[in-house]
C-alpha positions in Angstrom: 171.7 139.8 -86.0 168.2 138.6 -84.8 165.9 137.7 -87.8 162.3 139.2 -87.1 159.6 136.9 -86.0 155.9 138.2 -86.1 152.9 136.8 -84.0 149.4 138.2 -85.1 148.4 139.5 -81.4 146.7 143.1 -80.5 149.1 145.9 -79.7 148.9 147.5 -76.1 146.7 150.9 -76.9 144.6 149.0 -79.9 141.7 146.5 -80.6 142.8 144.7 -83.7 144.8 142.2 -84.1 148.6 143.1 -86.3 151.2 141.7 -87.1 153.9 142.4 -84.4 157.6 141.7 -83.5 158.3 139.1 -81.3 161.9 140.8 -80.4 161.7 144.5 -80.7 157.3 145.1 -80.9 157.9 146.8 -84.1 153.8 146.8 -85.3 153.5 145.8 -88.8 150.6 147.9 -90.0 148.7 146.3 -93.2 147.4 148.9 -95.1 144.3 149.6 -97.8 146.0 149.9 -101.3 145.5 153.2 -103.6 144.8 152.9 -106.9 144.6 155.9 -108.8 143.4 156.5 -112.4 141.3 158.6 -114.8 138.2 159.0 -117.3 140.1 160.3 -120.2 138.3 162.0 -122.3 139.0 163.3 -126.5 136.7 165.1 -128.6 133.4 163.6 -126.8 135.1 160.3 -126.9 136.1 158.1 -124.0 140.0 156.4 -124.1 139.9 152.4 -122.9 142.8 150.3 -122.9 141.8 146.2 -123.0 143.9 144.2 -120.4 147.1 142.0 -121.3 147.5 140.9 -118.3 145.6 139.3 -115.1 143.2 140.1 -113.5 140.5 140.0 -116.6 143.0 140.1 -119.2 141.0 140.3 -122.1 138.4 142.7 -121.1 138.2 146.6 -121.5 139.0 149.3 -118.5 140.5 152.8 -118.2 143.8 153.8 -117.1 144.3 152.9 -113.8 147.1 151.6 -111.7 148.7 151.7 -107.6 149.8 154.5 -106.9 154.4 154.7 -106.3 155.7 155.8 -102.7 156.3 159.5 -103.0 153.7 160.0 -105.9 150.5 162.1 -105.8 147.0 160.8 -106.7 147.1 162.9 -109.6 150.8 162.4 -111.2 150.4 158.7 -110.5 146.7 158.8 -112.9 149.0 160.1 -115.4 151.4 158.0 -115.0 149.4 155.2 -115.5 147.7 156.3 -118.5 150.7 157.1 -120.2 151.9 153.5 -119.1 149.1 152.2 -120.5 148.3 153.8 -123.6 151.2 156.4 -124.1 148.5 158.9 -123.1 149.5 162.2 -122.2 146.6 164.0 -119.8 145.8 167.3 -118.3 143.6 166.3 -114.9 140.5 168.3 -114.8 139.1 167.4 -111.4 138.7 164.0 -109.0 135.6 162.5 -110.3 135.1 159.4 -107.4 136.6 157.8 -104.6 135.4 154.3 -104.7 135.8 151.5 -101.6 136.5 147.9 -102.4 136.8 146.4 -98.9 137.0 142.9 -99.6 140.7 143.6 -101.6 141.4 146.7 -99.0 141.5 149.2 -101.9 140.7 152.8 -102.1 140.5 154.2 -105.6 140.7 157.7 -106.4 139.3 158.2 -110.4 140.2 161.3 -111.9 138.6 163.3 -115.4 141.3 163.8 -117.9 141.6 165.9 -120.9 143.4 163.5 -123.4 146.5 166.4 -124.7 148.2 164.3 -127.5 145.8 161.5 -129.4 147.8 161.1 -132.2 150.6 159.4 -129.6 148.9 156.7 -128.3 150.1 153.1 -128.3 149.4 150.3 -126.2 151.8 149.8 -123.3 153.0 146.2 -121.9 150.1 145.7 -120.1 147.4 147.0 -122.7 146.7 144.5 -126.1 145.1 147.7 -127.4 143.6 150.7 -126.8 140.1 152.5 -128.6 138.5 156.1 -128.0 134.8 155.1 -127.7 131.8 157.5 -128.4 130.0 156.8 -124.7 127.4 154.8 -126.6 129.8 152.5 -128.0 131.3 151.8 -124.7 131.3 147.6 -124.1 129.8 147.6 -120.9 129.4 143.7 -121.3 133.6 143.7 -121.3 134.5 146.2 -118.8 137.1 144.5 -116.4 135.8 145.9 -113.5 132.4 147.5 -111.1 134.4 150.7 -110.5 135.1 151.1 -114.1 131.5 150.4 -114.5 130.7 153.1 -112.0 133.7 155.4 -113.2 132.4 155.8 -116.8 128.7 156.1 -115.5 129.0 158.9 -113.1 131.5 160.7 -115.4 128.8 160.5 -117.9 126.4 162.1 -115.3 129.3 164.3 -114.7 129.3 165.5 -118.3 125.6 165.7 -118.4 126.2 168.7 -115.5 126.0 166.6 -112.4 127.7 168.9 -109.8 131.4 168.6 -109.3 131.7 166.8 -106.0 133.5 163.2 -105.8 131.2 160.0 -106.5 131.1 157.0 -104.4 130.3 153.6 -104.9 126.4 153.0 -105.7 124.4 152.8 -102.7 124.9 148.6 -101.7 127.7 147.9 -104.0 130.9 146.8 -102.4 132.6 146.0 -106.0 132.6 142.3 -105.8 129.7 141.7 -108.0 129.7 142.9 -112.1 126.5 144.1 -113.6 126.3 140.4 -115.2 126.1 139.1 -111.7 129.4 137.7 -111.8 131.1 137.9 -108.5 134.7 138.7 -108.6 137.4 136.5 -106.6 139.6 138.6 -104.3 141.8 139.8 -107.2 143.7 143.3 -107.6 144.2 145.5 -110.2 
């Protein structure tokens, strides 16, 4: 049995460089990472989960997660809420699709219906979970731009803004918080 050897070289019919078999050419793509989540929302109020674990452990986001192999954007958003907060959701619609180049993700945020508060409990990774009126959301101790972005444009999206995805803000790549705090090349 030959035990596979990669070079970082540029496949005949491509321009980048990849990761490629020295024995059989096998190409080993490197791909963008999904993450899918959602803005769950209960009786006008907003469901966060704080972080137990790292990245920003500490600090207050919404459910979010990778999405599995063989998982849709949409079953994965609720599998991570209910991972995260034993939350079960109804998905109403995609809200954003947000680009974070420098950690090759692609998130796809969601806006959830929250269908059984009275079950919630915080999940391994969560220290605790809180449904916030949107005025009483920390944005000081958010974890994260996108969750910055997320909660902002799914309040615009609640004010009536019409119900196309979001994107990132025009000049933000997601490395930098509000604060000005520049994020190292961390993942969810």
């Amino acid at each position: 049995m030959i035990t596979p050897s990669f070079s970082l070289r540029i496949p005949e019919g491509d321009e980048r460089a990849r990761r490629v078999c020295d024995h059989c050419g096998f190409v080993d793509y490197q791909n963008p990472k999904i993450v899918v989540g959602s803005v769950v929302r209960h009786d006008g109020r907003i469901l966060l989960c704080r972080r137990a674990i790292e990245p920003r452990a500490g600090f207050w986001t919404i459910p979010a997660g990778y999405l599995e192999l063989n998982e849709t954007p949409e079953a994965g958003a609720m599998r991570e809420a209910a991972e995260e907060a034993t939350a079960k959701i109804a998905i109403s619609r995609l809200l954003a699709i947000y680009s974070v180049p420098r950690i090759s993700q692609v998130q796809l945020i969601f806006r959830a219906v929250l269908e059984e508060p009275e079950a919630l409990r915080a999940g391994p990774e969560t220290l605790e979970w809180r449904l916030v009126r949107p005025d009483e959301i920390p944005f000081d101790d958010l974890a994260f731009p996108s969750v910055h972005w997320a909660l902002r444009h799914d309040m615009a999206a609640e004010a009536g803004a019409p119900p196309v995805p979001f994107g990132n803000p025009e000049g933000e790549a997601g490395d930098v918080l509000p604060n000005g705090e520049r994020l190292a090349d961390e993942a969810l």
